[in-house]
C-alpha positions in Angstrom: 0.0 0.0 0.0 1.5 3.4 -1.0 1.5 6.3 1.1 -1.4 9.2 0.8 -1.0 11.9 -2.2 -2.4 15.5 -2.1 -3.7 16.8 -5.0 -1.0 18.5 -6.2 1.2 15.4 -5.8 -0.6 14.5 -9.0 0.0 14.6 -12.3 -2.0 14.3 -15.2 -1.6 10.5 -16.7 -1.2 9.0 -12.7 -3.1 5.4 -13.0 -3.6 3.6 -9.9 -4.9 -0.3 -9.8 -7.3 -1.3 -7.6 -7.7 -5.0 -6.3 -10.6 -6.8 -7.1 -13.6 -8.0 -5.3 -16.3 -10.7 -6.3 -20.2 -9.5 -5.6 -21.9 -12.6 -4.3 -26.0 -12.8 -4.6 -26.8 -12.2 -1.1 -24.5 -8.9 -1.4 -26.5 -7.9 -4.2 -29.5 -8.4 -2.4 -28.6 -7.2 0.5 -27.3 -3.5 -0.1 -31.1 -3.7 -2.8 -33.0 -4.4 0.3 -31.9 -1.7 1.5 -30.9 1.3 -0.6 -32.3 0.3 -4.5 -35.5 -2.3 -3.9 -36.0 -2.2 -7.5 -37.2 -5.7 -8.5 -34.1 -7.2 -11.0 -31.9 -6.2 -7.7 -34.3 -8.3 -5.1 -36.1 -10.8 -6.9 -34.7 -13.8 -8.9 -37.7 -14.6 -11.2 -38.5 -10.8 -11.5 -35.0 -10.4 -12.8 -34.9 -13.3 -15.2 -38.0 -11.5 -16.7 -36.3 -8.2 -16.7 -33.9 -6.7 -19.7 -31.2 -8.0 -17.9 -32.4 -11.7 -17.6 -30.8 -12.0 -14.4 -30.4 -10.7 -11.2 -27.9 -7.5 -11.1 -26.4 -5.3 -8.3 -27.2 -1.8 -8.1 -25.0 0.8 -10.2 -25.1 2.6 -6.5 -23.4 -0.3 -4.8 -20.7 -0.7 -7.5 -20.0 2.7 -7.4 -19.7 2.4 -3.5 -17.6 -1.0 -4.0 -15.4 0.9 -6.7 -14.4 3.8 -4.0 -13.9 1.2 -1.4 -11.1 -0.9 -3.9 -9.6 3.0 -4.4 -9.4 3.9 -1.0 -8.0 0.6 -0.4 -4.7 1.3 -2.8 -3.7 4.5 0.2 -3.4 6.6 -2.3 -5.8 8.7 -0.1 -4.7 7.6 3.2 -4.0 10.5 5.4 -5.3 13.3 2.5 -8.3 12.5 1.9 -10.6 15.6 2.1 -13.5 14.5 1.6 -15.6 14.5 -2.2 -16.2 17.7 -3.7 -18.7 15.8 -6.4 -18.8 13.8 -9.7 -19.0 15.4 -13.2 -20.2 11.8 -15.0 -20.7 8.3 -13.9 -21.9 5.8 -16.2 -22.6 1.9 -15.7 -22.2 0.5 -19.0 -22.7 -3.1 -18.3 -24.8 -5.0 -15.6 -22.6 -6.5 -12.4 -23.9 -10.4 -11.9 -23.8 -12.5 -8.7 -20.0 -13.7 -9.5 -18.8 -10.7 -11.2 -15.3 -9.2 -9.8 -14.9 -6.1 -10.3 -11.5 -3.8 -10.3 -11.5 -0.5 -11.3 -8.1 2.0 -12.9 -7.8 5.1 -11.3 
């Protein structure tokens, strides 16, 4: 694990690599229960019968998953101000009971 960096530690190009980790169903269902009770997050059938044919996490608890794998690389350990705010976020394909997911800072 590296040590924090500031922003102006920075520099335009910088890639950090997350680790990964593996969404199992109950997860999915789970974090759905309780902040995205929509019914291809909760419900098996329900999702089979949905445009995703299947049972998929929420694109809020990847995007909670996906900061979790950052903060995990310490590259905000120590300087971490808190968020000042996303310009775009986009979930291009569905996360499945099994996926792993890493993400490239």
């Amino acid at each position: 694990m590296m040590g924090g960096k500031y922003f102006d530690e920075l520099s335009v190009g910088d890639t950090f690599e997350t680790g990964g980790i593996t969404l199992a169903e109950s997860a999915i269902v789970d974090f759905a229960l309780t902040y995205d009770p929509q019914p291809f997050h909760v419900n098996r059938v329900a999702a089979a019968e949905s445009i995703f044919g299947g049972l998929i996490a929420s694109g809020f608890q990847t995007l909670a998953m996906t900061f979790r794998l950052f903060r995990d690389t310490g590259v905000l350990t120590g300087t971490n101000l808190g968020g000042h705010g996303m310009d775009e976020v986009r979930w291009s394909a569905p996360v499945r009971p099994g996926d792993t997911i890493r993400a490239r800072v």
